[in-house]
C-alpha positions as YAML, in Angstrom:
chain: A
units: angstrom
residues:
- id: 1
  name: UNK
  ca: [10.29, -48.92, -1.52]
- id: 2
  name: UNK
  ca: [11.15, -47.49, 1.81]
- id: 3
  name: UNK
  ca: [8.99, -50.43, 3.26]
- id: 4
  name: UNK
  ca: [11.47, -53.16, 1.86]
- id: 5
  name: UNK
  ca: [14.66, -51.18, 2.78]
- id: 6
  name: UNK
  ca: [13.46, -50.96, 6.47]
- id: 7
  name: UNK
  ca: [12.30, -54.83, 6.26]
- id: 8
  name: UNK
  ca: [15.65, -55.75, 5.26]
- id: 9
  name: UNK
  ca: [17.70, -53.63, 7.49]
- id: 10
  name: UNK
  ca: [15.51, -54.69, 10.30]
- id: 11
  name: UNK
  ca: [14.41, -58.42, 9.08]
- id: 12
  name: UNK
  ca: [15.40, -60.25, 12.92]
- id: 13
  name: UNK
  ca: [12.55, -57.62, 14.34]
- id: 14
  name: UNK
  ca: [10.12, -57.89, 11.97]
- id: 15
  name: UNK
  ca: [10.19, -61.67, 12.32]
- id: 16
  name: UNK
  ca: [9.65, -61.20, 15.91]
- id: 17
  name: UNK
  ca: [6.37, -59.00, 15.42]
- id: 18
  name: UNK
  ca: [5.09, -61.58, 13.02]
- id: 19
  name: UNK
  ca: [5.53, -64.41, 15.32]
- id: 20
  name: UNK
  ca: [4.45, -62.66, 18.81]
- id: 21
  name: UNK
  ca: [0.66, -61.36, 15.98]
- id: 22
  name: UNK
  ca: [0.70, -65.20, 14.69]
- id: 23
  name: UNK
  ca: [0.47, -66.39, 18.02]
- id: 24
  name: UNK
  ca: [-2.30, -64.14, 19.54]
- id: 25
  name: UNK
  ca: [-4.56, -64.69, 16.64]
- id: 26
  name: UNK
  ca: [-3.50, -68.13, 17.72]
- id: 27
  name: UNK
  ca: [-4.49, -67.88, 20.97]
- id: 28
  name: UNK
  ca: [-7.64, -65.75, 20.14]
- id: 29
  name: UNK
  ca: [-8.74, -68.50, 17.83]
- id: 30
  name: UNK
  ca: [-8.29, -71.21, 20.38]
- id: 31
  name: UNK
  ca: [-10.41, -69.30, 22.91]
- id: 32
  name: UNK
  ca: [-13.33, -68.92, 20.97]
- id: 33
  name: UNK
  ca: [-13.46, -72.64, 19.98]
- id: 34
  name: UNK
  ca: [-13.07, -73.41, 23.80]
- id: 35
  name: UNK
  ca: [-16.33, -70.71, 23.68]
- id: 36
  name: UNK
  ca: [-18.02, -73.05, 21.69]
- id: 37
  name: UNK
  ca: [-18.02, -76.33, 24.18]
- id: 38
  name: UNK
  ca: [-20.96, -75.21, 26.01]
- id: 39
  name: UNK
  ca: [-23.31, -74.58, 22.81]
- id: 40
  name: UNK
  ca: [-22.30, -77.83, 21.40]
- id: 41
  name: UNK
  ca: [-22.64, -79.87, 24.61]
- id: 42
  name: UNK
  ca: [-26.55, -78.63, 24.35]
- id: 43
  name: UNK
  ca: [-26.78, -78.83, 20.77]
- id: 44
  name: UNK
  ca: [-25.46, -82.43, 20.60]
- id: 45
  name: UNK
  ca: [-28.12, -83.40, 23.82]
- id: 46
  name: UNK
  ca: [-30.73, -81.60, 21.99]
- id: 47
  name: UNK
  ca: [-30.53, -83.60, 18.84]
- id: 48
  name: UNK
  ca: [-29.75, -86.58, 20.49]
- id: 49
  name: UNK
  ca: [-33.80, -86.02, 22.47]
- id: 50
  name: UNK
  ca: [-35.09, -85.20, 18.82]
- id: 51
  name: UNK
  ca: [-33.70, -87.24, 16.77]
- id: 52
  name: UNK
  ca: [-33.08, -90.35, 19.32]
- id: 53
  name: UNK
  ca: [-30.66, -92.95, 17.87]
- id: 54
  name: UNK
  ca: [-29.34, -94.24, 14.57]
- id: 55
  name: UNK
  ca: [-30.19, -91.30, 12.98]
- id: 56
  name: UNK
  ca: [-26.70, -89.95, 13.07]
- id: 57
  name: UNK
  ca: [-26.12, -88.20, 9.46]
- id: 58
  name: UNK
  ca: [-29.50, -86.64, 10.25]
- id: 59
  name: UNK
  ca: [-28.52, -84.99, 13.79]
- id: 60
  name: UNK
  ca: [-25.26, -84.18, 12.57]
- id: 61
  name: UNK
  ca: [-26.85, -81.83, 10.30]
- id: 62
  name: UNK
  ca: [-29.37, -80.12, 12.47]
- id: 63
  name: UNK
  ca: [-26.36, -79.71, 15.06]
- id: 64
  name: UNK
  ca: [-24.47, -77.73, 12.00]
- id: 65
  name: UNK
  ca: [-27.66, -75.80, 11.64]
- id: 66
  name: UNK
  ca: [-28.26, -74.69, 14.78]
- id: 67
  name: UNK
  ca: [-24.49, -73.94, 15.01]
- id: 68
  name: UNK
  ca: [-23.80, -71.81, 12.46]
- id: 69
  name: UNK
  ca: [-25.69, -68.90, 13.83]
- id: 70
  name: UNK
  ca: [-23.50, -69.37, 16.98]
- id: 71
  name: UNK
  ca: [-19.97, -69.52, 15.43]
- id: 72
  name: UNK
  ca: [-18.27, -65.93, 16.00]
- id: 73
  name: UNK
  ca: [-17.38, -64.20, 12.76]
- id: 74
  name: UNK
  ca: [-13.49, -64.40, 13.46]
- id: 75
  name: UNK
  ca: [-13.73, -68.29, 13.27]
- id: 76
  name: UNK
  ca: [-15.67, -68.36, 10.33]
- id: 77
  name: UNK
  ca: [-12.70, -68.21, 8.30]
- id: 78
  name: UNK
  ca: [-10.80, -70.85, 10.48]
- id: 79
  name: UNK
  ca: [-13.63, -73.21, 10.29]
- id: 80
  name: UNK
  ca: [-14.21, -75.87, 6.83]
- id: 81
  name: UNK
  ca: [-16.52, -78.64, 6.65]
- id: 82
  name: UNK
  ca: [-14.39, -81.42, 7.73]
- id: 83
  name: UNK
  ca: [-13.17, -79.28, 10.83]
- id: 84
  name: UNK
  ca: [-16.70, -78.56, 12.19]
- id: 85
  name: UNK
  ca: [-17.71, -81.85, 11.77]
- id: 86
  name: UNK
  ca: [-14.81, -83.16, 13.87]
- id: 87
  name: UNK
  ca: [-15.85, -80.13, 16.65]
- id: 88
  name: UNK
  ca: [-19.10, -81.76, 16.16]
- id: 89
  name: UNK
  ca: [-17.60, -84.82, 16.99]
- id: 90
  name: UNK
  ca: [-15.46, -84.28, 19.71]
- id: 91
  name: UNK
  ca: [-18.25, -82.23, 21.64]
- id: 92
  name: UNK
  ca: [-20.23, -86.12, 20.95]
- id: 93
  name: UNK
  ca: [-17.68, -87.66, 22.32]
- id: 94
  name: UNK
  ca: [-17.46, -85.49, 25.40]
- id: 95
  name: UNK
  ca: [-21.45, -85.15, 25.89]
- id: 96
  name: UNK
  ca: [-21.57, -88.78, 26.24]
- id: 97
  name: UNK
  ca: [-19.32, -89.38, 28.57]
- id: 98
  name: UNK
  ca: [-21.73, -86.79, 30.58]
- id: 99
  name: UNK
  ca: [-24.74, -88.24, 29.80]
- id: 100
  name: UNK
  ca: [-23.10, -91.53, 31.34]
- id: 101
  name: UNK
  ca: [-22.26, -90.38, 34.57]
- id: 102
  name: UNK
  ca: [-25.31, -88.39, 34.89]
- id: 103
  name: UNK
  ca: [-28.22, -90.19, 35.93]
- id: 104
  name: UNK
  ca: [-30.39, -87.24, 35.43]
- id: 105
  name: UNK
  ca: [-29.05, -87.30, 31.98]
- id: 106
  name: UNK
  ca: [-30.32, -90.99, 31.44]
- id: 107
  name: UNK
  ca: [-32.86, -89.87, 28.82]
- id: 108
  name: UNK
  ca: [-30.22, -88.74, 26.61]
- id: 109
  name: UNK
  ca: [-27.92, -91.59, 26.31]
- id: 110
  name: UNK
  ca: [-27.72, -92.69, 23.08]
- id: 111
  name: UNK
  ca: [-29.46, -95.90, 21.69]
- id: 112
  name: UNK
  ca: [-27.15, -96.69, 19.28]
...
């Protein structure tokens, strides 16, 4: 009870605590998916050597495989199906723009 009566007498600060903790989880959050360009950038040219092309639904899958092990646990909670598969996405979109401007990355360009 003395927890409410503080809250309310003090409602302005405690606002301001809850913004300035919702923004470094925020922050923290963000970080670690930046973390996570570098493992997907290989994953993605990984399956894209197995796999080769037109086999997207398959690679997509073995990239959420491999992955998993990877994400850090604080993410887990952050992270649904649709939202990794967009990561997975993105870091597809990114990895071929590499693989295009790479000739030593020729090999991995996809087919299709």
């Amino acid at each position: 009870m003395n927890l409410l009566h503080f809250l309310a007498a003090n409602w302005d600060s405690a606002a301001i605590v809850l913004a300035v903790l919702a923004a470094a989880i925020i922050l923290v959050v963000k970080r670690r998916f930046d973390l996570l360009q570098p493992i997907l950038f290989a994953l993605v040219t990984e399956a894209e050597r197995v796999y080769g092309g037109s086999t997207g639904v398959l690679k997509l899958a073995k990239v959420v495989e491999w992955l998993l092990p990877h994400i850090p646990a604080i993410l887990k909670p952050f992270i649904g199906k649709e939202r990794l598969e967009g990561i997975i996405s993105d870091a597809l979109e990114a990895a071929k723009l590499k693989w295009a401007g790479n000739p030593a990355l020729v090999p991995y360009e996809t087919k299709g």
